[in-house]
N, CA, C and O atoms as a GROMACS GRO file, in nm:
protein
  336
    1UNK      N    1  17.765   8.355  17.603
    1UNK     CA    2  17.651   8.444  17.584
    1UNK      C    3  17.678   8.534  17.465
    1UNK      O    4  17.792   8.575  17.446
    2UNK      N    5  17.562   8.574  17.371
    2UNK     CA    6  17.590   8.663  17.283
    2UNK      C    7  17.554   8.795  17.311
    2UNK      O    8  17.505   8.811  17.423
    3UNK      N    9  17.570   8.935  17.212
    3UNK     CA   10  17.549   9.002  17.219
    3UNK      C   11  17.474   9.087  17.160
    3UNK      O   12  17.546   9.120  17.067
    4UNK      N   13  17.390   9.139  17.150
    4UNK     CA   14  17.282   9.172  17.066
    4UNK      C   15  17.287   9.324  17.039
    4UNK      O   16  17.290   9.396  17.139
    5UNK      N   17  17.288   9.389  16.908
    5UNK     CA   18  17.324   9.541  16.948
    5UNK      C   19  17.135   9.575  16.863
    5UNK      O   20  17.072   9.501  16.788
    6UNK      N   21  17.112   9.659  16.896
    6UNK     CA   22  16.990   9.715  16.839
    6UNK      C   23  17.042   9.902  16.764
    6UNK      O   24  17.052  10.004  16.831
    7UNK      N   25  17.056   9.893  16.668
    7UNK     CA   26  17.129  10.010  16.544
    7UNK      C   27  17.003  10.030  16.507
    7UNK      O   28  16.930   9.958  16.439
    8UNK      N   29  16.969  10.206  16.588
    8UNK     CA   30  16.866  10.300  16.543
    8UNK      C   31  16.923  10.374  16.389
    8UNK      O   32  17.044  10.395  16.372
    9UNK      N   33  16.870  10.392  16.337
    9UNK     CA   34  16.928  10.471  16.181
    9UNK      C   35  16.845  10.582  16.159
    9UNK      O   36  16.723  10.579  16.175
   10UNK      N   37  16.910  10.683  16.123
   10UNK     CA   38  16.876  10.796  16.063
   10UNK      C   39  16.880  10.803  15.903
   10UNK      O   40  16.950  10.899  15.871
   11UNK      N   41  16.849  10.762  15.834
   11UNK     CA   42  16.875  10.750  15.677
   11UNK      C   43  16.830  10.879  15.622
   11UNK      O   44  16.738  10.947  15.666
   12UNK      N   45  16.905  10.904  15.521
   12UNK     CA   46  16.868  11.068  15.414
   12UNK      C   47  16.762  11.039  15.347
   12UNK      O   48  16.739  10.940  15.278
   13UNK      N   49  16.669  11.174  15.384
   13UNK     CA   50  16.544  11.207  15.298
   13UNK      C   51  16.533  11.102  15.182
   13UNK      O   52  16.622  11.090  15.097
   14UNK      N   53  16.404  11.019  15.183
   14UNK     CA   54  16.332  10.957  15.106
   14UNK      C   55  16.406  10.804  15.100
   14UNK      O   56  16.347  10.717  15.036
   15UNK      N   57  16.531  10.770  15.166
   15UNK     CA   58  16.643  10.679  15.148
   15UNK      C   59  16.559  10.565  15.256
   15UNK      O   60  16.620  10.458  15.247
   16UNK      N   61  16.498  10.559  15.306
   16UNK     CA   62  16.473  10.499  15.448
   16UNK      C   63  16.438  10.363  15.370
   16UNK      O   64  16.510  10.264  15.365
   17UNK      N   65  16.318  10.380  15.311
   17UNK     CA   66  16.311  10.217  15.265
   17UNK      C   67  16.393  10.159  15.186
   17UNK      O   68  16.394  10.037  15.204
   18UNK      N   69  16.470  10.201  15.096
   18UNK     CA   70  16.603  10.151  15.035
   18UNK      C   71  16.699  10.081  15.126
   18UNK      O   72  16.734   9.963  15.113
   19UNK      N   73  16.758  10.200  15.261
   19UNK     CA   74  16.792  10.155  15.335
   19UNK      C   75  16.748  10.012  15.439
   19UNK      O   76  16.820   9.928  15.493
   20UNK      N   77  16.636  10.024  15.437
   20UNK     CA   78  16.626   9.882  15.532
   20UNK      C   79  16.589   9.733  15.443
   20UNK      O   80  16.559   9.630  15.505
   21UNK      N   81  16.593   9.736  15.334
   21UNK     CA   82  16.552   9.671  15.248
   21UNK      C   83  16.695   9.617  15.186
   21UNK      O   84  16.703   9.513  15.122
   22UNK      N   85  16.803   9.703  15.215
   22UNK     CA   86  16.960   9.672  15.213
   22UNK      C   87  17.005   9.595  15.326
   22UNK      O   88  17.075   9.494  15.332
   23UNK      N   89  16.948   9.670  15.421
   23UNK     CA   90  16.981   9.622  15.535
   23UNK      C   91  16.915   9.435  15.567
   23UNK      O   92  16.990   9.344  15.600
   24UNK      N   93  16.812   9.424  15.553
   24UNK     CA   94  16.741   9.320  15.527
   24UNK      C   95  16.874   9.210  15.481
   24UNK      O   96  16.922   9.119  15.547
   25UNK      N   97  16.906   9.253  15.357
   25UNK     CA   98  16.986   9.150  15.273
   25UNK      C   99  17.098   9.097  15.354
   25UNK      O  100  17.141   8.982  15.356
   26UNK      N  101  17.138   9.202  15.421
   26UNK     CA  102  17.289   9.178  15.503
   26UNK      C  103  17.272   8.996  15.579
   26UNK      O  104  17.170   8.929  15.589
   27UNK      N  105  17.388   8.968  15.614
   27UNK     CA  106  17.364   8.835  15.617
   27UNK      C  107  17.391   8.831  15.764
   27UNK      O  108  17.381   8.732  15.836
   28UNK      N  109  17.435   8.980  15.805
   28UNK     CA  110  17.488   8.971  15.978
   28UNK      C  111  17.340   9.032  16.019
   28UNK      O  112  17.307   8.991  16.130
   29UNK      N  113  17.249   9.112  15.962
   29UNK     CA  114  17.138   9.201  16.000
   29UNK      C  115  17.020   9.117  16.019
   29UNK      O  116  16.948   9.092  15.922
   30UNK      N  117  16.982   9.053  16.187
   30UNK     CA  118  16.860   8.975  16.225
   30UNK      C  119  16.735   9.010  16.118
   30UNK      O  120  16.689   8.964  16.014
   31UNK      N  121  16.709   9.125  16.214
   31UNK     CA  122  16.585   9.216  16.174
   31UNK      C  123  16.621   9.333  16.082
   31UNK      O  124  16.742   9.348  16.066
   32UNK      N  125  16.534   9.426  16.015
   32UNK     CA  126  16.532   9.552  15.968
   32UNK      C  127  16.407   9.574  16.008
   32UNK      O  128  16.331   9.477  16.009
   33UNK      N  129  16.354   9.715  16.054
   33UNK     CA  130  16.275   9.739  16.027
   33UNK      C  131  16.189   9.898  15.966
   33UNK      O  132  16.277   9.979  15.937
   34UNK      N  133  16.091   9.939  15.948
   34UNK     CA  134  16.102  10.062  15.937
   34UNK      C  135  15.994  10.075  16.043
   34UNK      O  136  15.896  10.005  16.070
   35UNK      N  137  16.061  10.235  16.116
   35UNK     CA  138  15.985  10.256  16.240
   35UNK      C  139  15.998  10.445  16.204
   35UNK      O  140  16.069  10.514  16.130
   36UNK      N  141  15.874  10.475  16.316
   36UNK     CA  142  15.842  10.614  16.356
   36UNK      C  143  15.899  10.680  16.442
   36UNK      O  144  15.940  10.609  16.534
   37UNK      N  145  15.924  10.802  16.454
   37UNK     CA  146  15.951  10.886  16.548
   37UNK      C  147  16.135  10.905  16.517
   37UNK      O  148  16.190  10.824  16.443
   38UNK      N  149  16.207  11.010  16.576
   38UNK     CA  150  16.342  11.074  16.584
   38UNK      C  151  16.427  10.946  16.476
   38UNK      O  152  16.531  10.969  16.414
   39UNK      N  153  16.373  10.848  16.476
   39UNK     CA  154  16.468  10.719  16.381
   39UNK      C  155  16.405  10.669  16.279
   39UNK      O  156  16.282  10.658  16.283
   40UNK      N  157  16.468  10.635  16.185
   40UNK     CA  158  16.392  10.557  16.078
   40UNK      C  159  16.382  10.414  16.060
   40UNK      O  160  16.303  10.348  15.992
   41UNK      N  161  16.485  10.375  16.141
   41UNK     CA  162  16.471  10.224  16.122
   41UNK      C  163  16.567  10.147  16.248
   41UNK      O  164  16.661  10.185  16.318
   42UNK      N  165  16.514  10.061  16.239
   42UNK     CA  166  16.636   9.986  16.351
   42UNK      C  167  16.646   9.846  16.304
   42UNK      O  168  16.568   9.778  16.239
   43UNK      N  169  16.793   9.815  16.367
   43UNK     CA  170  16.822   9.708  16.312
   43UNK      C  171  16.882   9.597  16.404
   43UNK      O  172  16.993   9.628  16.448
   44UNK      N  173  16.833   9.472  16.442
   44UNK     CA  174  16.922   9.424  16.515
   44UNK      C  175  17.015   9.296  16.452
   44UNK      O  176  16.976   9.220  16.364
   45UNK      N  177  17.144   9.293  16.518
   45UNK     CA  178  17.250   9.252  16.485
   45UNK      C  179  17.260   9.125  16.625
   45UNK      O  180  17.191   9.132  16.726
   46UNK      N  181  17.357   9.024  16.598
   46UNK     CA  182  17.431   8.957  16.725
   46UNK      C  183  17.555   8.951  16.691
   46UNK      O  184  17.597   8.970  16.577
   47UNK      N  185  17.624   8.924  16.794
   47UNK     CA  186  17.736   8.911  16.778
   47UNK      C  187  17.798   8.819  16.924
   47UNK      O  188  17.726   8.792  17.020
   48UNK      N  189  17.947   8.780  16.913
   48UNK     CA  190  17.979   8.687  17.019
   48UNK      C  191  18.005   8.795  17.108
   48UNK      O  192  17.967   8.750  17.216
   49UNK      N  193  18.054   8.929  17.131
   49UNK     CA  194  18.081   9.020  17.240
   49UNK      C  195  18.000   9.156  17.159
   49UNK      O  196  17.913   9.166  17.073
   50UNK      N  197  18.081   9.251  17.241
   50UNK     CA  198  18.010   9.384  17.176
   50UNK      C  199  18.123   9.450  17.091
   50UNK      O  200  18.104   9.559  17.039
   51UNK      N  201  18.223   9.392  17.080
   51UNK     CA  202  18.346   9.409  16.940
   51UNK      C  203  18.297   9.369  16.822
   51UNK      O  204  18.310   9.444  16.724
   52UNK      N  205  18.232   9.244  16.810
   52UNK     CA  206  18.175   9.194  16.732
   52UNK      C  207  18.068   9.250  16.666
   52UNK      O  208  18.061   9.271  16.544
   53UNK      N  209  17.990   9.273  16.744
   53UNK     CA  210  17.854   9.388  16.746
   53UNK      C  211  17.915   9.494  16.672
   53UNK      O  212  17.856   9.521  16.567
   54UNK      N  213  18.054   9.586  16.707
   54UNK     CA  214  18.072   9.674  16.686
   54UNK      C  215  18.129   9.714  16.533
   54UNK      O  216  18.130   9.826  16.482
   55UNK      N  217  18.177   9.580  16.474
   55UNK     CA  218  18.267   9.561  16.361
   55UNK      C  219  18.170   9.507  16.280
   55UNK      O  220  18.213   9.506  16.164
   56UNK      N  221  18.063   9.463  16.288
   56UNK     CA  222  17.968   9.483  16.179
   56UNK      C  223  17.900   9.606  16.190
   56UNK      O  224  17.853   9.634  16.080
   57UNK      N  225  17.870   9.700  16.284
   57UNK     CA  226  17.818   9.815  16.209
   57UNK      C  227  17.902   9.915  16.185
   57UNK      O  228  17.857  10.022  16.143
   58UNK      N  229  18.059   9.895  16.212
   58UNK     CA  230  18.177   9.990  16.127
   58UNK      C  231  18.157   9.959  15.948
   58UNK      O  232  18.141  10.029  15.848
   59UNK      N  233  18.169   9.801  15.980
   59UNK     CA  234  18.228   9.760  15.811
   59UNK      C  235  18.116   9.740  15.751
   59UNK      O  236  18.109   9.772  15.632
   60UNK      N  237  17.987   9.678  15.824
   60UNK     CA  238  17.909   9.658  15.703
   60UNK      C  239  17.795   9.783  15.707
   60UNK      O  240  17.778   9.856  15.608
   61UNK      N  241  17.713   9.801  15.841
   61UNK     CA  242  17.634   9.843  15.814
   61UNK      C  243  17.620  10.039  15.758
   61UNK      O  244  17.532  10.106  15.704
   62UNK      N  245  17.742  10.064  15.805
   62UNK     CA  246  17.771  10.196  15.756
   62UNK      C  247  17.824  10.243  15.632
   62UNK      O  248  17.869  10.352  15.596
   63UNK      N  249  17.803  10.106  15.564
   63UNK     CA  250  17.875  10.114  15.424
   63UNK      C  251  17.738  10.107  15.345
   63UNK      O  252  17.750  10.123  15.223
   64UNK      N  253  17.589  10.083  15.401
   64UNK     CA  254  17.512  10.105  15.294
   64UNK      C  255  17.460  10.237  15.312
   64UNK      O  256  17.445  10.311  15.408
   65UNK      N  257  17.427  10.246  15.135
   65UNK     CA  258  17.406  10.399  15.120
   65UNK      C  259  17.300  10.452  15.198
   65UNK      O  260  17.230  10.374  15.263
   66UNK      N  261  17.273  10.603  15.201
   66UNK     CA  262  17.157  10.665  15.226
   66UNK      C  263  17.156  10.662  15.378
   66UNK      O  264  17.048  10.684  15.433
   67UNK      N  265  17.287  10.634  15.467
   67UNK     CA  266  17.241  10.645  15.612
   67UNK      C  267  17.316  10.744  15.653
   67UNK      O  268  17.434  10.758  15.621
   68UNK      N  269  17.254  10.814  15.722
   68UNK     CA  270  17.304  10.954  15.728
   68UNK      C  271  17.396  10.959  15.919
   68UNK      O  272  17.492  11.033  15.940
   69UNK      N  273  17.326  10.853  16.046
   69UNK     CA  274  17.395  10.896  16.106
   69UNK      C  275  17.317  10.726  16.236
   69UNK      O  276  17.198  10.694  16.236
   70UNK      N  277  17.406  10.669  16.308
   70UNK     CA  278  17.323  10.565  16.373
   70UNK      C  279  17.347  10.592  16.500
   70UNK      O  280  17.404  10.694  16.537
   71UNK      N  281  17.293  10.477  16.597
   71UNK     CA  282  17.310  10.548  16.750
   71UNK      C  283  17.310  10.371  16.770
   71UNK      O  284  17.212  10.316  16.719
   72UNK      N  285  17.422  10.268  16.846
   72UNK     CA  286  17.404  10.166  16.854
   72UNK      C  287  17.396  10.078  17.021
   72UNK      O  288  17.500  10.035  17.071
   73UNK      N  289  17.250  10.061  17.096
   73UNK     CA  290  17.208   9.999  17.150
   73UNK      C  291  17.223   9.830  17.192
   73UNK      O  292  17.148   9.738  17.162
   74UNK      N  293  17.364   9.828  17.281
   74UNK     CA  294  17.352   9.647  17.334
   74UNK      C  295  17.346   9.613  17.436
   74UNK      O  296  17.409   9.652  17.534
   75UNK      N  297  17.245   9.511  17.424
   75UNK     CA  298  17.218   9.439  17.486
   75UNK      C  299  17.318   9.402  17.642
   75UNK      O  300  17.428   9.347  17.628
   76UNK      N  301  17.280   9.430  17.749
   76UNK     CA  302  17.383   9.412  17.818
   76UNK      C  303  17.362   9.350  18.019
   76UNK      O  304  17.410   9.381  18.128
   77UNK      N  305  17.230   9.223  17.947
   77UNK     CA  306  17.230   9.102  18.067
   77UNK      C  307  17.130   9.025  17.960
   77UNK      O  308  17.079   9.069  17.857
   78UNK      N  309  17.121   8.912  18.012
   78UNK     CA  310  17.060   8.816  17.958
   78UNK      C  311  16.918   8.758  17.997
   78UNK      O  312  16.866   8.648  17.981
   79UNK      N  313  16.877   8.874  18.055
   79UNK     CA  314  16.730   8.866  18.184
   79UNK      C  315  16.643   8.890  18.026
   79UNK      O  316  16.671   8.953  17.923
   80UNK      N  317  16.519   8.798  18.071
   80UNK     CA  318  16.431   8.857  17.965
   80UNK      C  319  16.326   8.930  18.048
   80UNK      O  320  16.301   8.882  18.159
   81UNK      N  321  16.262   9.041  18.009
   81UNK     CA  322  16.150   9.134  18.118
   81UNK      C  323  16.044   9.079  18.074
   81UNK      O  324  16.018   9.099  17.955
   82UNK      N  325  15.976   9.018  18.133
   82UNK     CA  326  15.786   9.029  18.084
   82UNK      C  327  15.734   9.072  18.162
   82UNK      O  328  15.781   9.074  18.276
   83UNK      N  329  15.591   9.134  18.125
   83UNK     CA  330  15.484   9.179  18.210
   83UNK      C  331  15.379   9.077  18.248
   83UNK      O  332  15.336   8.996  18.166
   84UNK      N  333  15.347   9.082  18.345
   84UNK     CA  334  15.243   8.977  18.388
   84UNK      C  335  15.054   9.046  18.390
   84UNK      O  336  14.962   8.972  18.423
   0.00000   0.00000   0.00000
């Protein structure tokens, strides 16, 4: 089973679309997106555990510029929820 982390980002004033547009490129980064409210963007990642998960957003994703601070969200059962 993999692991999926979902990396909310806080990026510095005016940096946000730079930032996810970096993020985009990354070759470990599923999604980017830019979103509203307390975060600017989120990003999801996989990985084979949550070490994995964790060592791409040490090495890569905190190494692009303009992010000021992240909060990282995984995935942790393999149930999918739908509404009926």
């Amino acid at each position: 089973m993999t692991c999926k982390g979902y990396i909310l980002i806080e990026a510095t004033v005016g940096k946000a679309r730079d930032v996810a547009k970096a993020l985009g490129k990354l070759p470990t980064v599923d999604e980017a997106y830019l979103i509203t409210g307390p975060y600017d963007i989120i990003a999801i990642v996989q990985g084979a555990d949550a070490s994995e998960v964790s060592t791409v957003v040490a090495t890569q994703i905190h190494a692009v510029p303009g992010i000021s601070r992240t909060i990282t969200c995984l995935n942790v059962t393999d149930l999918s929820v739908t509404s009926s």
